[in-house]
RONUBA-180355 format. One record per residue (C-alpha): residue number from 0; residue in three letters; x, y, z. Coordinates in steps of 0.02 Angstrom, whole numbers. Example, Ala and Ser with C-alpha at 12.3 -4.5 7.8 and 13.67 -1.06 7.14 Angstrom:
   i  aa      u      v      w
   0 ALA    615   -225    390
   1 SER    684    -53    357
//
This chain:
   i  aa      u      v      w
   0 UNK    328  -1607    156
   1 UNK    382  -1441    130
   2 UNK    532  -1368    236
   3 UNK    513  -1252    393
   4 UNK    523  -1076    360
   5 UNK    672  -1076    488
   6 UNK    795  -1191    579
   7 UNK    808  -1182    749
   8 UNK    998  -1174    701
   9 UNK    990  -1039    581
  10 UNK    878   -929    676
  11 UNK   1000   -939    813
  12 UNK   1142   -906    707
  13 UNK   1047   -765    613
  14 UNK    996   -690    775
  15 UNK   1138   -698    866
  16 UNK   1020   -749   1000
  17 UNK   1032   -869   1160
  18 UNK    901  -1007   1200
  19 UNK    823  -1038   1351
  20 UNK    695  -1158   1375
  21 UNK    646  -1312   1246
  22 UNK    656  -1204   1078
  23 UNK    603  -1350    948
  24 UNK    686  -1391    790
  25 UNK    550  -1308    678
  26 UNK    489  -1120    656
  27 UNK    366  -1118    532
  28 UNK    329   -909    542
  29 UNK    354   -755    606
  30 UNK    245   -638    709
  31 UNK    224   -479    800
  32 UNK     63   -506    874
  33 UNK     10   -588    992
  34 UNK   -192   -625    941
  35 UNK   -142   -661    760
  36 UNK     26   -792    803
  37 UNK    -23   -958    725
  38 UNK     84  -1118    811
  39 UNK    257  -1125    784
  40 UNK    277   -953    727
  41 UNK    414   -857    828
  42 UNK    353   -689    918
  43 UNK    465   -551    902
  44 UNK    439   -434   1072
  45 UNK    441   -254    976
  46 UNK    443    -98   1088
  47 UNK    320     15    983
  48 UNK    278    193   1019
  49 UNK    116    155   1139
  50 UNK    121    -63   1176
  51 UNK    279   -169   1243
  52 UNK    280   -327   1159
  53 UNK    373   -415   1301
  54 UNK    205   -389   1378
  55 UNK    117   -488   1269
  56 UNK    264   -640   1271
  57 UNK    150   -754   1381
  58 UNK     -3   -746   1299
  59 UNK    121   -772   1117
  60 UNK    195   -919   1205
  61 UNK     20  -1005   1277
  62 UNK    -44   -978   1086
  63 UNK     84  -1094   1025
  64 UNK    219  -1006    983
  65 UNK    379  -1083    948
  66 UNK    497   -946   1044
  67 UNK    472   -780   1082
  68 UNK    620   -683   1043
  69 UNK    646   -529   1183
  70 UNK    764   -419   1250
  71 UNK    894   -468   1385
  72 UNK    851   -320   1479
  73 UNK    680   -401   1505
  74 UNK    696   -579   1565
  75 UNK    680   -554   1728
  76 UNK    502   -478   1705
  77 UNK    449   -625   1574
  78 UNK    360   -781   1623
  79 UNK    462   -932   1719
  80 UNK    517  -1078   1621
  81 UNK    463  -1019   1427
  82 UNK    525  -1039   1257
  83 UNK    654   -883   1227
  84 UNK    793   -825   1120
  85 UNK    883   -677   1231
  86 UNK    940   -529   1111
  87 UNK   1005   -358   1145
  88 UNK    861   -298   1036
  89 UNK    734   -387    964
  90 UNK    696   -264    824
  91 UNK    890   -280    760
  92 UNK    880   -464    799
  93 UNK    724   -453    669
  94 UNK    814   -338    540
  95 UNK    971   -486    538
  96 UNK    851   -620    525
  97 UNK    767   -512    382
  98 UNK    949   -476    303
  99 UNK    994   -680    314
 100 UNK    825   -729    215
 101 UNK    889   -612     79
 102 UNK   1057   -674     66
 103 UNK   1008   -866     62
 104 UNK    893   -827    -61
 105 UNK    888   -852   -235
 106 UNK    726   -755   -281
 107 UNK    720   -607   -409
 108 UNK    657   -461   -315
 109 UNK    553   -305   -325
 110 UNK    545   -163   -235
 111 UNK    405    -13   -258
 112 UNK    398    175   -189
 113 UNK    293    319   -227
 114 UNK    184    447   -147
 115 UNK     20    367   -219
 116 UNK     -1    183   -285
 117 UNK    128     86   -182
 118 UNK      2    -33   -105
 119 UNK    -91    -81   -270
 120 UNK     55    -96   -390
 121 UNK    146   -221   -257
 122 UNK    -35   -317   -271
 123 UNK    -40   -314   -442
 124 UNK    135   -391   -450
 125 UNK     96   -518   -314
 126 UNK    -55   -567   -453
 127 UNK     61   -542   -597
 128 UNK    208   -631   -558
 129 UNK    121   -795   -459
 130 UNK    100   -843   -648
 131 UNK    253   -887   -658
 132 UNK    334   -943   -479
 133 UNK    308   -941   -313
 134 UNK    274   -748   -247
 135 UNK    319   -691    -58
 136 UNK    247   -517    -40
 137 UNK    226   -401    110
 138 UNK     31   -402    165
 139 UNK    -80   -242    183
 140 UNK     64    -88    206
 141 UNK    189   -169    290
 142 UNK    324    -31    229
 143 UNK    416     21    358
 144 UNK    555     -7    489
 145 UNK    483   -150    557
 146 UNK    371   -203    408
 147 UNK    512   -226    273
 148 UNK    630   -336    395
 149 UNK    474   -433    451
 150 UNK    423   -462    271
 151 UNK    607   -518    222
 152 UNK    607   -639    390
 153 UNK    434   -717    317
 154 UNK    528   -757    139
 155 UNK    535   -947    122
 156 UNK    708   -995     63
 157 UNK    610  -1056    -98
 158 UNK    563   -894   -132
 159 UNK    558   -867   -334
 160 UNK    478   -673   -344
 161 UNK    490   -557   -181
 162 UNK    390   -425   -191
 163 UNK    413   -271    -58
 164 UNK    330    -95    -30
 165 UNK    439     35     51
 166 UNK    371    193    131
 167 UNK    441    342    207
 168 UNK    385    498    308
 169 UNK    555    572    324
 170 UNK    715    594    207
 171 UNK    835    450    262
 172 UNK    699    301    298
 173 UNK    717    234    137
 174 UNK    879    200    114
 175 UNK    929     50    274
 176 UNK    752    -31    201
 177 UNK    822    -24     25
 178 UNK    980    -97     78
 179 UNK    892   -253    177
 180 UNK    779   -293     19
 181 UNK    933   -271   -111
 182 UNK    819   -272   -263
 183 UNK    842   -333   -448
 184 UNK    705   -199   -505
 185 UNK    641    -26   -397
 186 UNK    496     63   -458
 187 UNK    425    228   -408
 188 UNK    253    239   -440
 189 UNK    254    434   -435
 190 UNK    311    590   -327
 191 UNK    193    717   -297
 192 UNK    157    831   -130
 193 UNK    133    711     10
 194 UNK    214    722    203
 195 UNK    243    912    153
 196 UNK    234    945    344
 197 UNK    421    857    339
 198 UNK    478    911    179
 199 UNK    522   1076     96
 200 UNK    471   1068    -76
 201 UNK    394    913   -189
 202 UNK    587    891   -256
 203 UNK    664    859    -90
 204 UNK    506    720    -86
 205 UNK    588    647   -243
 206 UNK    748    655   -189
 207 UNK    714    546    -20
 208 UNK    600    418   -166
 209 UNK    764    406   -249
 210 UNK    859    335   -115
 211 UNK    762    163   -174
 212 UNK    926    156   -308
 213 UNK   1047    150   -156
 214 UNK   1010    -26   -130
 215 UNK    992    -91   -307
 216 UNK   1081   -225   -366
 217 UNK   1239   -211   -478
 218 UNK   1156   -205   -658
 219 UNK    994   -184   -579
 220 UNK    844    -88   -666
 221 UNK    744     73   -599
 222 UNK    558     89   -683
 223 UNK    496    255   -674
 224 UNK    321    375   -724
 225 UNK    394    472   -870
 226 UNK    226    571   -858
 227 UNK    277    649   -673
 228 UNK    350    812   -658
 229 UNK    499    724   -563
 230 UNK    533    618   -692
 231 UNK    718    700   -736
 232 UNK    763    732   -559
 233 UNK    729    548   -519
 234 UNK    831    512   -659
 235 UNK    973    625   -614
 236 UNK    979    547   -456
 237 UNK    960    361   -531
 238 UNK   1114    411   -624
 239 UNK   1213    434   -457
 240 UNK   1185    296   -373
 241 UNK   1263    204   -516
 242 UNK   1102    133   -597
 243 UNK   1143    117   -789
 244 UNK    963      8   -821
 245 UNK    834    136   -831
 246 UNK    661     80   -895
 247 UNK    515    214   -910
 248 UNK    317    213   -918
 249 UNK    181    321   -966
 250 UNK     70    403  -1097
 251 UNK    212    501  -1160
 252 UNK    254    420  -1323
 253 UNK    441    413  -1306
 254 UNK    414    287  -1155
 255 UNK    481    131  -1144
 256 UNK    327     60  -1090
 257 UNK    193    167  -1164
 258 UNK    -24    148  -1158
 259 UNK    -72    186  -1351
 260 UNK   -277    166  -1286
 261 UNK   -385    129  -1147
 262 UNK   -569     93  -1115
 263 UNK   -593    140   -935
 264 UNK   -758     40   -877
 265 UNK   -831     34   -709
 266 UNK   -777   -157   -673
 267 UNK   -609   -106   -735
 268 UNK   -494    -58   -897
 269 UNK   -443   -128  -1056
 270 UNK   -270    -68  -1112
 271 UNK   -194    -70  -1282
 272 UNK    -17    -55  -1212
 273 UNK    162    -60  -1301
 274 UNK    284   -151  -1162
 275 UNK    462   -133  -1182
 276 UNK    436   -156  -1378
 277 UNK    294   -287  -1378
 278 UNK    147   -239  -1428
 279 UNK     18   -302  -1286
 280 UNK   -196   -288  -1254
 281 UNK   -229   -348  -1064
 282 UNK   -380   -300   -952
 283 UNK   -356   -226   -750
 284 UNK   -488   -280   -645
 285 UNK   -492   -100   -534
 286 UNK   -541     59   -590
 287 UNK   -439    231   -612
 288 UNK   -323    277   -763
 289 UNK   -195    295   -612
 290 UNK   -221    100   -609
 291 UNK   -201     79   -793
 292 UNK    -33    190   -769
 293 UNK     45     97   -636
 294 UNK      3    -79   -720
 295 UNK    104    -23   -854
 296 UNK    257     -8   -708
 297 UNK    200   -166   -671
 298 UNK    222   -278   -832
 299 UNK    376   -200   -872
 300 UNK    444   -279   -711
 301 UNK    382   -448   -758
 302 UNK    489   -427   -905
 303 UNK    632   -370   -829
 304 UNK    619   -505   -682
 305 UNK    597   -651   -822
 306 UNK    429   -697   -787
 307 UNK    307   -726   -927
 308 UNK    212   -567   -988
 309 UNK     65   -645  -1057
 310 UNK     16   -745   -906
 311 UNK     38   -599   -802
 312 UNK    -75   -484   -906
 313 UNK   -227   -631   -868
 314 UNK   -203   -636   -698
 315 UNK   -201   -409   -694
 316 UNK   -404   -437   -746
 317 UNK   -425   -535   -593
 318 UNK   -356   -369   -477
 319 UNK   -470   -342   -359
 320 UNK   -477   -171   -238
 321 UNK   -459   -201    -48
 322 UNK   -540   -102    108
 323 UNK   -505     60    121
 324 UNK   -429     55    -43
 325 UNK   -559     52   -193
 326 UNK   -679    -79   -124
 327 UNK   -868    -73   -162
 328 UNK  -1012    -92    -61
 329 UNK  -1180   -125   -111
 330 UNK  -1314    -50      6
 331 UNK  -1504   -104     20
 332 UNK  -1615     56      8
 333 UNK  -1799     11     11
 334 UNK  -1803     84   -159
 335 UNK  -1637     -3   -214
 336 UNK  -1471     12   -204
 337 UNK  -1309    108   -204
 338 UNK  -1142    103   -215
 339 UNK  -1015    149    -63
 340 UNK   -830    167   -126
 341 UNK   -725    130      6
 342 UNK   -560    234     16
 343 UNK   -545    283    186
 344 UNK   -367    192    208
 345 UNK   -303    370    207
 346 UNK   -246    528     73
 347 UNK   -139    666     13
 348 UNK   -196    772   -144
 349 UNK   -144    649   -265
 350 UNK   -224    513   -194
 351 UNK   -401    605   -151
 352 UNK   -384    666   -353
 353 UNK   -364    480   -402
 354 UNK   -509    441   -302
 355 UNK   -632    595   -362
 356 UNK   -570    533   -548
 357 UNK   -626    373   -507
 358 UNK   -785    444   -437
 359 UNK   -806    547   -613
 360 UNK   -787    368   -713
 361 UNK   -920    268   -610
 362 UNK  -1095    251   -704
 363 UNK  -1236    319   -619
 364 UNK  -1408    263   -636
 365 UNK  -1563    406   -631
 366 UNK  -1611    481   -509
 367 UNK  -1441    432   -421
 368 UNK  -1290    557   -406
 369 UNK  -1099    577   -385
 370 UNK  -1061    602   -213
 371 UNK   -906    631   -143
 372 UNK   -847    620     68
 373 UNK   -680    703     89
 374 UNK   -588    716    266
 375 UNK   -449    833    297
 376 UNK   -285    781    223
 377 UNK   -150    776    356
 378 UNK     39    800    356
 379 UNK     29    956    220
 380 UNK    107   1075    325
 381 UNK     90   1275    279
 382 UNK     11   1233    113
 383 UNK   -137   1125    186
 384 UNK   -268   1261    152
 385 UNK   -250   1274    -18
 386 UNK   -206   1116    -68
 387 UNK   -369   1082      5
 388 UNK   -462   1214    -97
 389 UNK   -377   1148   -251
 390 UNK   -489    993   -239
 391 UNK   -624   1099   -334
 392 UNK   -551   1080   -482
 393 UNK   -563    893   -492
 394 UNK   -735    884   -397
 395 UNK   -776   1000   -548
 396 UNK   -693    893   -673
 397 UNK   -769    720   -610
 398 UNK   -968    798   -608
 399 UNK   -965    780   -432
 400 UNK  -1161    819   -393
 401 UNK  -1147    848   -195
 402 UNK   -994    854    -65
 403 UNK   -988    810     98
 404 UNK   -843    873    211
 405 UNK   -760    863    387
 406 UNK   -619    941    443
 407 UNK   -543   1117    497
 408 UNK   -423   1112    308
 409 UNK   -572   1055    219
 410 UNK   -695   1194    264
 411 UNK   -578   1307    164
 412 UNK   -657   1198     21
 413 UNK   -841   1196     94
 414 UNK   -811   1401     67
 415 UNK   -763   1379   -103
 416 UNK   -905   1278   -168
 417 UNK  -1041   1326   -265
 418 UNK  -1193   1312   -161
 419 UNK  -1272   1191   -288
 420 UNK  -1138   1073   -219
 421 UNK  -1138   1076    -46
 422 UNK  -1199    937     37
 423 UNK  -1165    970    229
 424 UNK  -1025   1019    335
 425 UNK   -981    945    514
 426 UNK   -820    986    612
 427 UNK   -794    768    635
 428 UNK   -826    646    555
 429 UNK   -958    570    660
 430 UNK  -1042    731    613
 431 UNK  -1094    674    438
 432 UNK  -1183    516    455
 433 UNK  -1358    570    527
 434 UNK  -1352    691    351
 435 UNK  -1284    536    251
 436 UNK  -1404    410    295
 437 UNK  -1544    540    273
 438 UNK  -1485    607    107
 439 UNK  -1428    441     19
 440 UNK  -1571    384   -114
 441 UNK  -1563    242   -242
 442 UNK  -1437    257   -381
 443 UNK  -1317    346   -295
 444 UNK  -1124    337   -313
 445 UNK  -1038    373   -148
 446 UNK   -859    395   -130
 447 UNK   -786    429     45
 448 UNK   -608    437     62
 449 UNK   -494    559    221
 450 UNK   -316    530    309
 451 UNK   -340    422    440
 452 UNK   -318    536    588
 453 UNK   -501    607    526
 454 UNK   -581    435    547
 455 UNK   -689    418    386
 456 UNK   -687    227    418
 457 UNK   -832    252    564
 458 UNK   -923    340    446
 459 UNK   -915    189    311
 460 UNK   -939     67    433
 461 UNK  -1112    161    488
 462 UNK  -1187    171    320
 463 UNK  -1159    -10    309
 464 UNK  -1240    -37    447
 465 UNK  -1377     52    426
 466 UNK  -1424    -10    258
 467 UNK  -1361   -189    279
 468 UNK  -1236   -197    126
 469 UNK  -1359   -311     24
 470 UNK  -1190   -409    -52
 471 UNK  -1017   -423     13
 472 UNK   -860   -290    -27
 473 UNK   -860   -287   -212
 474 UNK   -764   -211   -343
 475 UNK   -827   -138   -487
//
């Protein structure tokens, strides 16, 4: 019988909390929500931006929770006679529970940054490293000030590999997360010109990546691109924080960790790869040479954490994309099918050119074409407009055959391109899908991809259900 995630003793002591009520001796998870709390989980009460989770405490409690951890300040307001541990602040209260499963723990950890790539490089080291031991990773993007503590509070003491995402928006964010997760190994997938809304230039970006080293362990290692333009500043700044292990990736030749060749396919890659030394052949099971990069990142930390390398390049052909994020879609035409790729999570230039090079890779079957969906790109500030035009270039480069756009930022774009390429225009999103189901034939390649505050998702969602995907989510 395996032991409970948490002691009613220890969470008490972690917490600093009171009990009221029958708290039992067992706490076998932790939650923030209400409608997904399995029994015995705890339920932290979070005060968000928009909900109140002290609202939610009774339904948490009649849904088995063990406790439901809320503020003092509330108790009067919270249901008679239930399960409680009284904090000051519940979110704290969650970032010292968070900061006591790190320091009982015995695990090797990772930690992983970037402007593009965060989400699929801690998945691919999730894959990579379960191999070897027993993996506790964050799930979807939980990256931020709540999702890093809560990730650390679900770490079972047996922990052998953590693996955490961190996130930012603003300069500063990085560094308490960092500092919670303490990792052996930090790896920054890339800096390029994201949340430029809150940011100056693309270095002051790296600069606020870089504060990932503040929380590095003593004789711990940083992994970085060599190939990005912020490769030396990152370095610089890797050098002041005291980090004397410095590992680096890329197709420059002089890398530590270097890809000599690469078949990109449309179920995947196959990599001829040098890592740390050793030469190494493995397969990814997602497509995008941006994949193929970051996996690089990725074995490299396997190495560095101990785990075994050749086990985790097997399980790196088993990758497969999630929703918003890469997944296919098959739809039923009455004349066939095509293929919807799904990467309406969100996007920032690097992360739309990713996705258009991904587009430019995928086979297409006569009479079908390349098409691409592109919502605005938020959070660019005074450079939005062009950094929207710029996306010619790579439509150009990936044979894009029609476009598709929404948005005030992207009909700068729509102005730019060639006639032959326009496929229609709407001001929202909802806009496009009487022209998209219309226009869509067999054969087709469709890529739709937009930040999320231009809600490409509803589009995706109606093209599946008009043509009744004829398998599930796929990737190819």
């Amino acid at each position: 019988m395996s032991a409970p995630l948490w002691t009613r003793a220890d969470f008490l002591t972690a917490t600093g909390g009171e009990a009221r009520g029958d708290i039992p001796d067992e706490i076998t998870g932790i939650s923030i929500d209400s409608r997904t709390l399995a029994p015995g989980d705890a339920y932290v009460a979070i005060v968000g931006d928009r909900l109140d989770g002290h609202d939610f405490a009774g339904a948490a409690l009649e849904a088995g929770a063990a406790l439901a951890l809320v503020a003092r300040d509330k108790l009067a307001d919270l249901p008679e006679g239930g399960r409680y541990v009284v904090v000051d602040d519940p979110l704290q209260a969650l970032r010292d529970l968070g900061i006591a499963a790190r320091a009982r723990s015995f695990a090797r950890i990772v930690a992983v940054t970037g402007s593009v790539g965060k989400t699929s490089t801690k998945e691919a080291l999730r894959l990579a490293l379960a191999r070897s031991g027993k993996v506790h990773a964050s799930v979807a993007s939980f990256n931020n000030h709540w999702g890093v503590p809560l990730t650390l509070a679900r770490m079972p003491a047996d922990t052998e590999y953590g693996v955490f995402e961190i996130g930012m928006n603003h300069a500063g964010e990085i560094t308490p997360l960092v500092k919670m997760v303490r990792p052996h190994v930090a790896i920054i997938t890339t800096v390029q010109p994201v949340h430029l809304e809150f940011f100056d230039s693309v270095e002051h970006i790296a600069q606020a990546k870089a504060e990932i080293f503040n929380g590095l362990e003593p004789e711990g290692v940083a992994i970085l691109n060599k190939d990005n333009d912020q490769f030396d500043l990152l370095k610089f700044h890797a050098g002041l924080a005291g980090v004397r292990n410095i590992r680096t990736f890329g197709e420059d030749p002089t890398s530590d960790s270097v890809m000599e060749k690469m078949s990109l396919q449309a179920g995947g890659s196959s990599i001829q790869a040098r890592i740390l030394g050793q030469e190494f052949t493995y397969k990814i099971g997602i497509p995008g040479k941006h994949q193929v990069r970051n996996s690089l990142a990725v074995l490299t930390a396997v190495v560095d954490m101990g785990a075994d390398l050749a086990l985790a390049g097997l399980a790196l052909a088993e990758m497969q994309a999630p929703k918003g994020r890469g997944a296919v879609i098959k739809l039923a035409l009455a004349d066939g099918q095509a293929c919807l790729i799904d990467e309406t999570y969100n996007a920032n230039p690097a992360s739309m050119r990713a996705a258009l090079a991904v587009l430019g890779e995928t086979p297409v079957r006569l009479p079908g074409r390349r098409i691409a969906v592109l919502g605005d790109m938020r959070e660019l500030g005074t450079d939005a407009d062009r950094l929207h035009q710029e996306l010619l270039e790579p439509i150009q480069a990936a044979n894009v055959d029609l476009v598709y756009l929404t948005g005030p930022h992207m009909h700068t774009l729509w102005e730019r391109l060639p006639k032959a390429r326009r496929g229609g225009y709407a001001d929202v999103s909802t806009g496009l899908v009487d022209m998209l189901t219309s226009d869509v034939r067999a054969g087709d390649v469709m890529m739709i991809k937009g930040s999320l505050g231009t809600r490409m998702g509803p589009v995706m969602e109606a093209l599946k259900k008009e043509f009744a995907s004829a398998e599930d989510a796929e990737t190819i």
